[in-house]
N, C-alpha and C positions, 0 to 999 in steps of 0.2 A: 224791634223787628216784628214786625206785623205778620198773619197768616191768614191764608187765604183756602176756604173750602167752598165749591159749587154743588148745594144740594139738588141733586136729581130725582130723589123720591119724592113719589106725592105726597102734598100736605097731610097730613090724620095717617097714615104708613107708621111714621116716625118717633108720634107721641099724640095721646089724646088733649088736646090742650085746653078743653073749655075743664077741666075738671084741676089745673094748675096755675096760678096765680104766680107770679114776680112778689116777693115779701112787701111789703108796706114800710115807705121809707119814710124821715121827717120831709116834709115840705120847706124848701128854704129860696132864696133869692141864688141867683146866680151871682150874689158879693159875697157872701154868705157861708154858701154850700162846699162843704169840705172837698177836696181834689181828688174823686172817686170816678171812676169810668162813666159813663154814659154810653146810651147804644140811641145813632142815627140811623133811621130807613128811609131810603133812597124809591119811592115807588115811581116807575116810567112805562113807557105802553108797554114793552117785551120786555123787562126785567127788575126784578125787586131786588135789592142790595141792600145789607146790614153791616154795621160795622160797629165797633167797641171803641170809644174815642176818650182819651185820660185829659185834663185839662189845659194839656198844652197844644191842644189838636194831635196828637200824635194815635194814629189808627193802630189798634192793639190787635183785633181780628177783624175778619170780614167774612159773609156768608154772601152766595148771589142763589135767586131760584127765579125761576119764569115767572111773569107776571100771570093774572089768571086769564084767561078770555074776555073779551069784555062781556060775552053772551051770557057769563056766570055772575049771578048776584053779589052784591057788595057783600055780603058775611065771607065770602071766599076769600076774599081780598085779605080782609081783618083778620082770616087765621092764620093766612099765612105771614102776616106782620105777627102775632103773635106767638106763632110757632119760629121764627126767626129771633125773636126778644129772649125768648124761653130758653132756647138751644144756645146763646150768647152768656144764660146768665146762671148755667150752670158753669161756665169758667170766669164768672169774673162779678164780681159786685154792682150790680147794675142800680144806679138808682135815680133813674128818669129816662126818656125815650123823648126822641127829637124827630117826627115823619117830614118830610119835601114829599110832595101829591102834588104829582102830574096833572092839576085841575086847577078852578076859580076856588080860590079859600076867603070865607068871607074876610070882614075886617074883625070881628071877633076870635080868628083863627082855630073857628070850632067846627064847622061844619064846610063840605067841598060842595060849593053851589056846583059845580057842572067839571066833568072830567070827558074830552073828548075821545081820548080811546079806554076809558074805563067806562065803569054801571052805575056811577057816582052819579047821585042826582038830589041834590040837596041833603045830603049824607054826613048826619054826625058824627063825625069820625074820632073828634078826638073825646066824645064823650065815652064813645062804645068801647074804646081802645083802654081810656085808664079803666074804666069798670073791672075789664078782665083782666086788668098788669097790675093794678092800684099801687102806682107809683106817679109823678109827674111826669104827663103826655105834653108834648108841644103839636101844633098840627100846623103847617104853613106852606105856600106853591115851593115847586123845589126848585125853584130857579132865585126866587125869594131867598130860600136857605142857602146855596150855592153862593151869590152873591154876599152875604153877611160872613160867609165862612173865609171866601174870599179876600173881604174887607178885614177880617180879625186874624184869621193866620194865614194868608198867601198871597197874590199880587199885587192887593187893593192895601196894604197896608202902609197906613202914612197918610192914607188918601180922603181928603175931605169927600170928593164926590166921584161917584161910581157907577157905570151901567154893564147891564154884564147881560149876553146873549147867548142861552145854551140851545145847543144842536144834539139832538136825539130821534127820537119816533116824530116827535112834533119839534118847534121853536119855542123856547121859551123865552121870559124877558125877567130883567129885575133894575130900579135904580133906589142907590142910597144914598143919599146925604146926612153927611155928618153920624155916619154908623147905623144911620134909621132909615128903614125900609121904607121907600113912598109907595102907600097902598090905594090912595084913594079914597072916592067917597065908601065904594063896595066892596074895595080888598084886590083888587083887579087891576091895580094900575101894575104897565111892564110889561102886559104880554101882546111884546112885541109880532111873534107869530101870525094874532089872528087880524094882522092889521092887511085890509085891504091895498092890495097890489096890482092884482088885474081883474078890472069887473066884469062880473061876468065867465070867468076865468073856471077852474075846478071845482068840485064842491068840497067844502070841510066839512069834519065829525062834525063843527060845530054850527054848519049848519048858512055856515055862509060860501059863496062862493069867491073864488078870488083870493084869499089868503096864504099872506109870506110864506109858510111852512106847506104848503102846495107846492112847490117851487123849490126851495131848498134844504129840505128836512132829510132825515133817512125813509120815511118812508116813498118822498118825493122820486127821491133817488132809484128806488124800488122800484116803482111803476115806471120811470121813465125807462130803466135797463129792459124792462120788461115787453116796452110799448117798440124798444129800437131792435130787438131780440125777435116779436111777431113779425116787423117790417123787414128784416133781412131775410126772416125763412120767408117772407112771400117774394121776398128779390128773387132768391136762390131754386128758382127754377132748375127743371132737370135739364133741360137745352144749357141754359146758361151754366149749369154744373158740368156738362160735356165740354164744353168753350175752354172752361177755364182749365178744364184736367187736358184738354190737349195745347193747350199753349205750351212755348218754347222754355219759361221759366217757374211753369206748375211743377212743384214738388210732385205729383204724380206722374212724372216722368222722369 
C-alpha cells in the first residue's frame, strides 16, 4: 500500500538541504544490485512528483510539490529534487534516483539541452544532482522514462515495439524497440509534441510556431477555455442579458 503526501511548504521551510547528503551507496548494474527501494522524480511544467519504488515497480510512497516558475533559476529546480530525495530517504533506504525532465536530454543522459516550460538550458543536471545525493542519478526526458516503465511493468509488456504519447503541460513522445529507447542522433528522437501541425499556427516555448501541443496539451486547453470565456462575455451584452432574462423559459422568471 503506497502513501501519498502533497507538500505545500516552500522549499529551504522544511530542511536546509545543501548542508545533507543521501549516504553513499555501492555502484552496481541493475543485474546486480540488491532489491532495495529507489526513489523516481517525475519533473513537468506545474508539478514535481516523487515516489519510492522497490524492485518490483511497486510505489511504496509518494511526495507531489509545484514545479518552480520557470522565471527561477535552475538551482531551484535541483532543491527541490533534492529536498524531495532527502524527505523519501528518511523512511526508506534509498540507494539511487531515477529523474524524467520535461526537456531534450542529451544522448549521454547528462545534461537537459532545452526544457520548454522550465530555465533548463544546457543544464547538467545529472551531474549537480549526484554531487549533492552521491548515490547513482539517472537523468532521461520523462516521456522516455514513462515509456520504459511501461514496457517493463505495465501495458507495453510482452511487447517487442512500443510508442507511447504523454499528455500534460506539453506533449510528449517516446518509442522503444526491443526494450531500448530510440533516442537519436541528439537524444531527441519522440517528441512527438513539437512536431509541426499547423504552420504558421501558435507560437511555442520552443520557439516554433505551429506545434502538436499548441493544440492539444493542457495548457492548450487552458488558453482555449480562456479565449471562448473573453468571447462569450463580449456576446453577453446588457441588452442581450435583458432578452434572455425576459424570455418565456429564462430561469429568471
Amino acid at each position: 500500500m503506497s502513501t501519498y503526501r502533497d507538500l505545500t511548504a516552500p522549499i529551504g521551510s522544511r530542511r536546509a538541504t545543501a548542508l545533507r547528503t543521501v549516504g553513499t551507496r555501492e555502484r552496481r548494474s541493475h543485474l546486480t544490485a540488491p532489491r532495495v527501494p529507489t526513489v523516481g522524480i517525475d519533473i513537468g511544467g506545474t508539478k514535481v512528483m516523487a515516489g519510492v519504488v522497490d524492485a518490483d515497480g511497486n510505489i511504496l510512497e509518494k511526495l507531489r510539490t509545484e514545479t518552480p516558475d520557470k522565471s527561477k533559476s535552475p538551482k531551484v529546480v535541483e532543491d527541490t529534487i533534492v529536498e524531495l530525495v532527502l524527505d523519501l530517504s528518511d523512511r526508506h533506504d534509498v540507494h539511487a534516483v531515477g529523474i524524467g525532465a520535461a526537456g531534450w536530454v542529451d544522448a549521454d543522459r547528462n545534461r537537459v539541452l532545452f526544457a520548454p516550460h522550465l530555465s533548463w538550458r544546457n543544464e547538467p543536471l545529472r551531474d549537480r544532482i549526484s554531487a549533492r545525493l552521491s548515490v547513482p542519478v539517472l537523468v532521461d526526458n520523462d516521456a522516455n522514462t514513462a515509456a520504459w516503465a511501461e514496457w517493463r511493468f505495465g501495458a507495453g509488456r510482452g511487447e517487442d515495439h512500443l510508442v507511447m504519447i504523454t499528455l500534460g503541460t506539453g506533449i510528449g513522445g517516446a518509442i522503444l524497440q526491443d526494450g531500448q529507447v530510440k533516442r537519436g542522433k541528439y537524444g531527441v528522437a519522440g517528441e512527438f509534441g513539437h512536431m509541426q501541425v499547423v504552420p504558421g499556427g501558435h507560437r511555442c516555448p520552443c520557439g516554433n510556431r505551429g506545434c502538436w501541443e499548441q493544440y492539444s496539451s493542457g495548457n492548450a486547453l487552458v488558453r482555449e477555455a480562456r479565449e471562448l470565456a473573453a468571447a462569450d462575455s463580449r456576446w453577453r451584452t446588457g441588452s442581450s442579458n435583458t432578452s434572455r432574462a425576459r424570455s418565456p423559459t429564462s430561469p429568471a422568471r
